[in-house]
C-alpha positions in Angstrom: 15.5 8.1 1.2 17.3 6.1 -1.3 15.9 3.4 -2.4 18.4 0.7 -0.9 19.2 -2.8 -0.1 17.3 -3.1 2.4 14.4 -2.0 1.4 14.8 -4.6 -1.5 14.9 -7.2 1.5 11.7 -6.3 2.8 10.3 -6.3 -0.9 12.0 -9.8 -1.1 10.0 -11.1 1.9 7.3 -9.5 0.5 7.6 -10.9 -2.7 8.2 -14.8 -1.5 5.2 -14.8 1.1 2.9 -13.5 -1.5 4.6 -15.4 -4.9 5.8 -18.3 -3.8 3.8 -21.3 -5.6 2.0 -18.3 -7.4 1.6 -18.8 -11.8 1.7 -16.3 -13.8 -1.2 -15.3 -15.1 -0.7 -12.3 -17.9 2.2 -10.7 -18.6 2.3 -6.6 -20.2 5.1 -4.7 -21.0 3.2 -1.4 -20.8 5.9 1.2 -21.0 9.6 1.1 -22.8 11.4 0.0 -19.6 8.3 -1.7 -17.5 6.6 -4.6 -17.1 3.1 -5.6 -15.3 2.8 -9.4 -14.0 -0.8 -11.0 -13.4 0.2 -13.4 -10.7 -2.1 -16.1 -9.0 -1.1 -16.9 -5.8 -1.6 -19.9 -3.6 -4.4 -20.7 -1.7 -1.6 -20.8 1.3 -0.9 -17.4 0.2 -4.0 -15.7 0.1 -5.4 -16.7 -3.3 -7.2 -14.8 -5.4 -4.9 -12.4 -8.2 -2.5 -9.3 -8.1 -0.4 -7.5 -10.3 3.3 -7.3 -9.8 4.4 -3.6 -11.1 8.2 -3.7 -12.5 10.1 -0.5 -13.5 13.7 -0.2 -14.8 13.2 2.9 -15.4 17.0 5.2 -14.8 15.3 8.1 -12.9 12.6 5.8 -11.1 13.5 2.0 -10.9 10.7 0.0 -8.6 9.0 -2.5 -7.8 5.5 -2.9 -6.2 2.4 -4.8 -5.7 -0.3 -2.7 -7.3 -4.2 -2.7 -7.7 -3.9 -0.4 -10.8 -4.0 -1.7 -13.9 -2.2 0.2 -16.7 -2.7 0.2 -20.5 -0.7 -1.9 -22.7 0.2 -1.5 -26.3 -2.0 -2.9 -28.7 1.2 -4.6 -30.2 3.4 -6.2 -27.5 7.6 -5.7 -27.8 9.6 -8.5 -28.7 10.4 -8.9 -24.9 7.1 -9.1 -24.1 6.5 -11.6 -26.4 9.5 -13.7 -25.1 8.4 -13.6 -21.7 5.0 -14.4 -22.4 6.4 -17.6 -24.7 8.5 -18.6 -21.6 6.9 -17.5 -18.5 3.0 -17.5 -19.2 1.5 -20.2 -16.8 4.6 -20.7 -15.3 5.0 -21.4 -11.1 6.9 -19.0 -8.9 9.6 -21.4 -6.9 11.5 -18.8 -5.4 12.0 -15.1 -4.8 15.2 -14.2 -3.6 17.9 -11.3 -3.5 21.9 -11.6 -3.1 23.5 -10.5 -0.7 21.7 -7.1 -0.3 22.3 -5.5 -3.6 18.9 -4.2 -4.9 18.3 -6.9 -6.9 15.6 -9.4 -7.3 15.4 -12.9 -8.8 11.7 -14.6 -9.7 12.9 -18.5 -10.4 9.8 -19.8 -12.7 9.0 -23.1 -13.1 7.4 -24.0 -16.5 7.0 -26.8 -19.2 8.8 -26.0 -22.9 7.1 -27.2 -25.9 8.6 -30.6 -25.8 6.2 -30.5 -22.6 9.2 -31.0 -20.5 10.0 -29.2 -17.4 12.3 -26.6 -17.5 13.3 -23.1 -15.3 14.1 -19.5 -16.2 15.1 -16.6 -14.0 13.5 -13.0 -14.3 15.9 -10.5 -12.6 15.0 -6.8 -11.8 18.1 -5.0 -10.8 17.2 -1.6 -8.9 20.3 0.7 -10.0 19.6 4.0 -11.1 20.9 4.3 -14.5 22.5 0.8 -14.6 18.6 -0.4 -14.0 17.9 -3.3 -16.3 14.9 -6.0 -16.5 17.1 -9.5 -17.5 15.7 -13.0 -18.4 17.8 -15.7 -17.8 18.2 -19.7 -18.8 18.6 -22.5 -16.4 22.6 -21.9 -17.4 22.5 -17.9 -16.1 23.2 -17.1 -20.0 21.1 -13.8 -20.6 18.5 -14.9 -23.1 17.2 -11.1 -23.7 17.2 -8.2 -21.1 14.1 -4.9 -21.5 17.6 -2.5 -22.1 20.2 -4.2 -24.3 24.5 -3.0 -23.0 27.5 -3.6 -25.1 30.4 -3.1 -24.3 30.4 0.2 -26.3 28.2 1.5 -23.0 29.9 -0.2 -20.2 33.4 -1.9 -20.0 32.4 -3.6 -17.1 29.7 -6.2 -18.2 27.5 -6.4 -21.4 24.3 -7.8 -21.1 23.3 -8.8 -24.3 21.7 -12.3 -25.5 24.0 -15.4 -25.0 25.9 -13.1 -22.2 26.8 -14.9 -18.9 25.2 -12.9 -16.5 27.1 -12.0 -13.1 26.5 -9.3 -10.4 28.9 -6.6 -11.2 31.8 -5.8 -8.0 32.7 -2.4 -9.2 33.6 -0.9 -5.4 34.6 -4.3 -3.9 32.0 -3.6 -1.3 31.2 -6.4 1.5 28.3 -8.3 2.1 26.8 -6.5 5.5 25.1 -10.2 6.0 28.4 -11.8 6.5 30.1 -9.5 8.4 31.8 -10.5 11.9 32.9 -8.1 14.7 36.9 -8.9 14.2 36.2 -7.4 10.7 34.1 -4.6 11.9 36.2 -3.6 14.1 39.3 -4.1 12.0 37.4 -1.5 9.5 37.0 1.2 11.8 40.4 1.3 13.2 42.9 4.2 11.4 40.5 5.2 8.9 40.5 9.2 8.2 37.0 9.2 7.6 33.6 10.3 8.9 32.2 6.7 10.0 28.7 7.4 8.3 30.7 7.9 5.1 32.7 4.3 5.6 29.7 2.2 6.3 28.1 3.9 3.5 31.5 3.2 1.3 32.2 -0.2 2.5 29.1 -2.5 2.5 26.4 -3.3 -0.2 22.8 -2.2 0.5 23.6 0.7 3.1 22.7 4.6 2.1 23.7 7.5 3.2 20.9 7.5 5.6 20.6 4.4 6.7 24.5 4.9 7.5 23.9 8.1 9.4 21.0 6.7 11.3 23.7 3.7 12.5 25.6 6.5 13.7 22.7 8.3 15.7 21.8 5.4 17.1 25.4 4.9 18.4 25.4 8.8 19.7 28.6 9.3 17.0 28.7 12.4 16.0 29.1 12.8 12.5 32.0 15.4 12.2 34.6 13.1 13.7 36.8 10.5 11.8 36.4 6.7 12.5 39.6 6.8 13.4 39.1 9.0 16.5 36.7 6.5 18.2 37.1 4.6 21.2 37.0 0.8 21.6 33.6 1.4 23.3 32.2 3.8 20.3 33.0 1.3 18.5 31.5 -1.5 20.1 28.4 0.3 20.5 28.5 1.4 16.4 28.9 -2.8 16.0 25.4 -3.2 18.5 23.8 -1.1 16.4 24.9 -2.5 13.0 24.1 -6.1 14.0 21.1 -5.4 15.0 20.2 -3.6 11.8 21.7 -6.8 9.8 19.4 -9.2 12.5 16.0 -7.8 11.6 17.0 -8.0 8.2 17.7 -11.4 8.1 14.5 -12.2 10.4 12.3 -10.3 7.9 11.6 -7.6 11.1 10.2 -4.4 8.8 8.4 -1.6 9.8 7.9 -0.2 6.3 7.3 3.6 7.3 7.1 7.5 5.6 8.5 10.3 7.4 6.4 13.8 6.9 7.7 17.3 7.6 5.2 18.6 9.6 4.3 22.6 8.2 4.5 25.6 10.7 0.5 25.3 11.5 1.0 21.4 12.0 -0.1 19.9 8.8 1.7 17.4 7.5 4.3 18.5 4.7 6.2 16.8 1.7 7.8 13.5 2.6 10.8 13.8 3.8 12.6 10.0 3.4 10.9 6.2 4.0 12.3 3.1 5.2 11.8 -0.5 5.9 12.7 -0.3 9.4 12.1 2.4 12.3 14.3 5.4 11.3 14.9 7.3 15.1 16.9 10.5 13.3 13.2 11.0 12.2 11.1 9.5 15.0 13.3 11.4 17.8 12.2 14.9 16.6 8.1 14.8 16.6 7.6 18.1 16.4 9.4 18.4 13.3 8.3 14.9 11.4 5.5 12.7 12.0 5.6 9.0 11.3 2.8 6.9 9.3 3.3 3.0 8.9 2.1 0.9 6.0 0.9 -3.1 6.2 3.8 -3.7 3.5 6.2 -2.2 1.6 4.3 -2.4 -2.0 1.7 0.1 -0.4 4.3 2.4 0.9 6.1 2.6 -2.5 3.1 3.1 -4.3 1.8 5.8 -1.9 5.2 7.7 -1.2 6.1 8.0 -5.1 2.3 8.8 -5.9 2.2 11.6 -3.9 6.4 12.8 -4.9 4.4 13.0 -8.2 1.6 14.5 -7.5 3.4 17.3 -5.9 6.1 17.5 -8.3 3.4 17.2 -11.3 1.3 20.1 -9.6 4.7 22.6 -9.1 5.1 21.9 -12.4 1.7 22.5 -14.0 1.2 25.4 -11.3 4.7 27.4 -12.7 2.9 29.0 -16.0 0.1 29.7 -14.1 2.2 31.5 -11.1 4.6 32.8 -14.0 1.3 34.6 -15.8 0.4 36.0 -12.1 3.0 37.5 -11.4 3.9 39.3 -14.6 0.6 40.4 -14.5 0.4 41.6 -11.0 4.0 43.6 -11.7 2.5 45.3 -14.6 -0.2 46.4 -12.3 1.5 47.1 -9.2 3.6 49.1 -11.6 0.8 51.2 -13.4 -1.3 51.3 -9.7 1.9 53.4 -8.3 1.8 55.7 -11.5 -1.5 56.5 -11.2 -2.0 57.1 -7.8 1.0 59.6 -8.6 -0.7 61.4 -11.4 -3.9 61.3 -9.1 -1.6 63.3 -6.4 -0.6 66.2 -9.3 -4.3 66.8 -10.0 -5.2 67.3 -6.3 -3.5 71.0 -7.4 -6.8 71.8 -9.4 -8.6 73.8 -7.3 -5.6 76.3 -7.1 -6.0 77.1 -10.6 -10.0 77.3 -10.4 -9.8 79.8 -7.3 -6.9 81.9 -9.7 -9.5 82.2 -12.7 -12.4 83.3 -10.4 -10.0 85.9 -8.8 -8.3 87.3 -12.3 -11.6 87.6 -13.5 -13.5 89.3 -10.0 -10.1 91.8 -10.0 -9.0 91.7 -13.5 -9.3 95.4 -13.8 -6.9 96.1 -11.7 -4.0 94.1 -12.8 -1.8 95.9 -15.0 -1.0 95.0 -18.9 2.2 93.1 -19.0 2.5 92.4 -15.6 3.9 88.6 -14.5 2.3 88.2 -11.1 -0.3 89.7 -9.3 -1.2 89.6 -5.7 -4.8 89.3 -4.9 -7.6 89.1 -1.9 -8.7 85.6 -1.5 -12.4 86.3 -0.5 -12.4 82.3 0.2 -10.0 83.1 2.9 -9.4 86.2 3.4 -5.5 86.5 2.5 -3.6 87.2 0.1 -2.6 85.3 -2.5 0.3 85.5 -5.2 -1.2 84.7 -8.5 1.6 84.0 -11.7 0.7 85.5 -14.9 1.6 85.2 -18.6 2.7 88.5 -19.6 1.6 88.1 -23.4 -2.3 87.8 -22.3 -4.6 89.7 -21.4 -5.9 89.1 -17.4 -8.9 87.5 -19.0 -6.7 85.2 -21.1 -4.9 84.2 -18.0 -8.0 83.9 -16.3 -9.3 81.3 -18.8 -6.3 79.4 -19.3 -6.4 78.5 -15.4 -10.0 77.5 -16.0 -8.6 75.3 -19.0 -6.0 73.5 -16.6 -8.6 73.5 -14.0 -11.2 71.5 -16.1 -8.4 69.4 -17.7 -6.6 68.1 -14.1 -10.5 67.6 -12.8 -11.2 65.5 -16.2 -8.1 63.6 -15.6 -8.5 63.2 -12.0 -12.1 61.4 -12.7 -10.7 59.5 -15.3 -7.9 58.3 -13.2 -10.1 57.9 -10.4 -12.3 55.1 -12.3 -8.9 53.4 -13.9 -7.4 53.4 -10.3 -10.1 51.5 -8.6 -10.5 49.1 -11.4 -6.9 48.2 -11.5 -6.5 48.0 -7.6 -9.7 45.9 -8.0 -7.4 43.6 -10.3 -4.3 43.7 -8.2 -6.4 42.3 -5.1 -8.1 39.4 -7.4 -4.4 38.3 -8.7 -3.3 38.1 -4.8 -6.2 35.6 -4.7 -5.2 33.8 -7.5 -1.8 34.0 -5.8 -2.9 32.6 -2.6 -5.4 29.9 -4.6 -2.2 28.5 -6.3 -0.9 27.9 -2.6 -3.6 25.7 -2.0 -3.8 23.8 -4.7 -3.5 20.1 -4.5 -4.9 18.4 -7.5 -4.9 18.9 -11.3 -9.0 20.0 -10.5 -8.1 23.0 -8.3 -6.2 24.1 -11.0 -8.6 23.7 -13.9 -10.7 25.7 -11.7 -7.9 28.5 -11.6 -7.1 28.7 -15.1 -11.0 28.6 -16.0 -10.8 31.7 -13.6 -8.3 33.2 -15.0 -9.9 32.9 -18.4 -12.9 34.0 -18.2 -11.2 37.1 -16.7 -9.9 37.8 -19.6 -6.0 37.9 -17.7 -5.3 34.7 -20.3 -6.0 33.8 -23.2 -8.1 30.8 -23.5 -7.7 27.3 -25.0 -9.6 26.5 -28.1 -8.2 22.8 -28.6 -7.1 24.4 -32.4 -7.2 21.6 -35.3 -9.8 20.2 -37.2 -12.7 19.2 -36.0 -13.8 15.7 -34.9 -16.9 13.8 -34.7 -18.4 13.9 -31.4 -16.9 10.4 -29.0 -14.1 10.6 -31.8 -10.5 10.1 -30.9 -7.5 10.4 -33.0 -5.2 8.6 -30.7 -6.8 5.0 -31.7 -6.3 4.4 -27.5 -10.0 4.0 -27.5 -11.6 6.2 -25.2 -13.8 8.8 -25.8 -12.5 12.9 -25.0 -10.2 13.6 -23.7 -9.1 12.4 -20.1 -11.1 13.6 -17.1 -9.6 16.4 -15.0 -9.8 15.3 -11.2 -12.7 17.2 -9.2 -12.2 19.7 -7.4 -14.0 20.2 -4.0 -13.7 22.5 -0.6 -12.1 21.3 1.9 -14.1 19.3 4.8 -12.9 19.4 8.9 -14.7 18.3 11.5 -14.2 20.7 14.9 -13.0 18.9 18.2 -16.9 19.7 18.9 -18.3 17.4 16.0 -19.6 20.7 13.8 -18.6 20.7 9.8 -16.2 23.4 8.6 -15.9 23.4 5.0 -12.9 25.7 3.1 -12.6 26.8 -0.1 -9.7 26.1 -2.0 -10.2 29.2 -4.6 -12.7 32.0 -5.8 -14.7 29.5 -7.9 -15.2 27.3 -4.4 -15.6 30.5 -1.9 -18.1 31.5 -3.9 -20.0 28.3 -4.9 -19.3 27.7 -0.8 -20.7 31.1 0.4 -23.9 31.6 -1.7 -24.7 28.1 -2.7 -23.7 26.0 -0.4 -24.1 27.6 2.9 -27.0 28.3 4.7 -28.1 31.2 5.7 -27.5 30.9 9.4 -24.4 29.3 9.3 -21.3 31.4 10.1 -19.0 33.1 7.7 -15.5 33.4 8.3 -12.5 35.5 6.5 -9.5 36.8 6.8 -9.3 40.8 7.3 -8.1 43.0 5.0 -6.1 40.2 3.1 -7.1 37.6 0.4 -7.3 34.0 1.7 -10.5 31.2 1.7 -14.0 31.6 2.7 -14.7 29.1 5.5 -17.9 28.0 6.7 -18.7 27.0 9.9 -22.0 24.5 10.0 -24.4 25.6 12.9 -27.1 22.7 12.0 -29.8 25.3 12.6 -28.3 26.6 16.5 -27.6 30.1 16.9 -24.4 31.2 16.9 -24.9 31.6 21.2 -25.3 27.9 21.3 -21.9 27.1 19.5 -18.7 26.3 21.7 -16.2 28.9 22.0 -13.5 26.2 20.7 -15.5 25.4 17.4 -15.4 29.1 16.4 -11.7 29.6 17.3 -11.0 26.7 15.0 -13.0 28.0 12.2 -11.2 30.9 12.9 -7.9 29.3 12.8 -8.6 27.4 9.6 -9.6 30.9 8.0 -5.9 32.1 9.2 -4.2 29.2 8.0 -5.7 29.2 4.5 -4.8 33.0 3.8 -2.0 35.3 2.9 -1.5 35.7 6.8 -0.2 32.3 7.5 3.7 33.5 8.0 2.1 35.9 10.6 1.5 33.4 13.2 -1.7 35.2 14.2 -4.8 36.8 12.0 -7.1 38.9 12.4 -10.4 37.2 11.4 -14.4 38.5 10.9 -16.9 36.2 11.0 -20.7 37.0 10.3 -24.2 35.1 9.8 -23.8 33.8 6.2 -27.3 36.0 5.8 -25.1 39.4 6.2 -22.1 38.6 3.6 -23.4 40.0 0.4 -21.8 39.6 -3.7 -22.2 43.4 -5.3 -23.6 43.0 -9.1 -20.5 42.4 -11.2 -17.9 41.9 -8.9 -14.6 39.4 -9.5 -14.7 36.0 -8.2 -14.3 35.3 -4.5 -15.3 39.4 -4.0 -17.9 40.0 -1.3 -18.3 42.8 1.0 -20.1 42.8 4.8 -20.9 46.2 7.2 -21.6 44.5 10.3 -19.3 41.8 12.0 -17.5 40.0 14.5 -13.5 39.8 15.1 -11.1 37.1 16.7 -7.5 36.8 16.8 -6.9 33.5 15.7 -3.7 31.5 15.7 -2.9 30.1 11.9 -2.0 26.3 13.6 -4.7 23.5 12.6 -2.8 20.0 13.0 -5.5 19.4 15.9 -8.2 19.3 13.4 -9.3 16.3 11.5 -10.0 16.7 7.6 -12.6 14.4 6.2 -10.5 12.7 2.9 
């Protein structure tokens, strides 16, 4: 969901309950278009310190509490510097937002260097590319702003030093705050247009979403025009509206993600938050599921954290998938050819039984002759026999011989390269189904150390010269490079209370299988398709003494993490851990088993609980 005005409100209320009183403690500009505050609130307000996370970034403008603290420049910008001249140890007297633009102003309190008092205004204005971080003088002349606008850039205001600063009225949109039911009602009368689309249109601080959850809520449907509605459509659109615009103005938030919930019943990319209940979302719960937050700073943090996340590990994951693939094709590709060329030698024993027979009846083929039929004493037919005219039946009978031994050399030969490549087909559809599961920047270190030592790419040497051990040439300070984020299996706990652990790739499943596991705990795996080794627990009990359910959850998590997920249901083994065995040599993740159990299992597991 857009980031709107009203979830600026409930970062505004936010914001004054926490600040209000608060001083300013440090002040870091730690990226081109951010800044981090060090505030110390009241004792009313909870005391203690946080940090107050500003972004004017054009793709991602926010603002946030936060409990991370982010590296500064060694050398702080000019802005930086201004602030910190003006607004270190300064008092927070007010938080507010006008109107509901996305737009926040910090009035500070501070002394000058007369020692007099005096007040600024820090303004944060949460606009997309018109984003912009302004500091303003008791007289709302812009003193400096983080992103400086002349008039070259916009025609509509500059905001440059000695600038008077105003809220731009570009659309001539209303305030929603203000708005009366005469007016309302006024609006909606003769208007050729969807009535999502007008509220969105007509009044600061609505989206596109918010609008069309006004509408839901009013049971409009969208594909009709405003115009068409009744007086009692639109009384009820005005119910809705003005009870939207109440908890606004009461500071009523429910700060909340919506998650797509995933065909097995995990939970799936964010689909939208809010600052108050969304019902488009909460109406449909076996499509989205609903998770709250204590405030709107935690929800921010979380939903973009993990928008990243995701985004960063497409992103990373691409190459990877990109190498995969190419590679697989190639195979797939030379696979088909030689199992073709394996199918023309299967021909070779034709030509062996022709030499035996030219040479057993040799005598009495005549010279010149093309063909020659001949007693099969392997079967007891006859059996037509070609013949180069220009040799001898002996010569004929050693050519065949000649093409015998050649097709049987090259059906060996092709024998060994089939198996090997088909051996490296089934370890890229691994890798394939590894990349699904990855989550973390970890799981796929662990890939592309896989995929490495496989030889299928080439590996990194770091190039360059060479540095002294702890050395780093960045002057940031710290030692190496940064850590990659570890990787680790997967941990549910059954409805039964048993462990089931899943591995996330061939480096886990194997570390999972044969170092991990015991050897009376159970095995499970997919059939016949790649997908994760999952272990089931048994805490020393036999595998008689485990509930049904806990093995057909076990099962279903083996479903769910393979290749067979679209299927809906997979055929699974499972074993004693004992019986599963690694052959000398074998790829990653490889293991083979003559003695098992089978289960049809469902590939749905939003019943189980996974242990963060």
């Amino acid at each position: 969901m857009a980031f709107d005005g009203i979830t600026t409100a409930c970062l505004c209320k936010e914001f004054s309950d926490r600040l209000t009183g608060a001083r300013i403690y440090k002040i870091a500009q730690t990226d081109r278009d951010e800044l981090v505050l060090t505030i110390k609130p009241t004792a009313e307000c909870g005391g203690g310190q946080c940090r107050l996370y500003l972004s004017a970034d054009a793709s991602l403008p926010l603002a946030y509490f936060t409990a991370k603290n982010r590296q500064a420049p060694l050398q702080a910008p000019a802005f930086c510097m201004l602030l910190r001249k003006h607004l270190q140890n300064g008092r927070v007297i007010s938080v507010t937002q006008p109107g509901l633009e996305r737009i926040l102003r910090f009035e500070v309190e501070h002394l000058d260097e007369m020692g007099d008092l005096c007040r600024h205004t820090l303004v944060i204005e949460l606009m997309g590319k018109h984003s912009n971080i302004i500091f303003l003088g008791s007289d709302e002349q812009i003193v400096d702003s983080i992103k400086h606008i002349s008039a070259l850039v916009s025609s509509v205001r500059e905001v440059l030093p000695g600038r008077p600063y105003f809220v731009p009225d570009t659309r001539n949109k209303r305030d929603p705050l203000n708005e009366t039911e005469e007016g309302f009602d006024v609006l909606m009368r003769g208007r050729q247009v969807a009535p999502a689309k007008l509220l969105m249109s007509t009044y600061t601080g609505i989206s596109t979403q918010m609008a069309e959850e006004l509408c839901y809520r009013a049971a409009l449907s969208n594909d009709r025009s405003a115009s068409s509605m009744t007086a009692e459509d639109r009384a009820g659109l005005w119910n809705t509206f003005s009870e939207l615009i109440r908890s606004v103005k009461e500071g009523r938030f429910c700060p909340s993600i919506y998650y797509t919930k995933e065909e097995g019943g995990r939970l799936g990319a964010p689909a939208g938050f809010s600052a108050v209940p969304m019902r488009i979302f909460a109406d449909f719960p076996e499509r989205f599921k609903e998770v709250r937050f204590d405030s709107m700073s935690e929800l921010l943090e979380t939903f973009y954290a993990q928008k990243n996340e995701v985004t960063r590990i497409r992103q990373r994951s691409a190459d990877l998938r990109r190498v995969v693939q190419t590679i697989l094709e190639r195979d797939i590709h030379k696979y088909d050819l030689q199992v073709k060329q394996i199918k023309d030698t299967e021909k070779r024993d034709k030509y062996r039984v022709y030499g035996e027979l030219l040479n057993a009846y040799g005598y009495s083929v005549p010279a010149g002759a093309k063909s020659c039929e001949l007693d099969n004493y392997y079967t007891g037919e006859k059996i037509h026999v070609p013949l180069d005219p220009t040799l001898t039946p002996t010569q004929n009978a050693k050519k065949y011989f000649d093409r015998y031994t050649k097709l049987k050399r090259t059906n060996e030969a092709l024998t060994a390269l089939t198996a090997e490549v088909k051996s490296e087909i089934d370890h890229l559809e691994s890798i394939r189904v590894s990349l699904d599961l990855a989550t973390n920047e970890g799981d796929l270190s662990q890939i592309r150390q896989e995929l490495e030592d496989s030889g299928l790419v080439r590996r990194h040497t770091g190039g360059g010269a060479k540095k002294k051990p702890g050395s780093d040439k960045s002057g940031s300070g710290k030692k190496g490079k940064a850590r990659t984020p570890v990787s680790k299996p997967l941990h549910y706990i059954s409805s039964d209370g048993y462990d089931i652990y899943v591995g996330k790739n061939n480096t886990q499943n194997d570390a999972l299988t044969f170092h991990f596991a015991d050897p009376d705990d159970v095995w499970f795996h997919a059939n016949d398709m790649p997908g994760s080794h999952v272990i089931l627990r048994a805490g020393g009990k036999p595998m008689e003494e485990i509930p049904d359910r806990t093995f057909e959850e076990a099962a279903s998590l083996a479903a769910w993490y393979s290749a067979g997920r679209e299927q809906g249901k997979v055929e699974i083994d499972y074993l004693l851990r004992r019986n599963v065995k690694k052959p000398g040599g074998s790829k990653p993740g490889f293991v083979v088993y003559y003695t098992n159990y089978s289960i049809l299992a469902k590939a749905y597991i939003a019943e189980l609980k996974e242990v963060e």
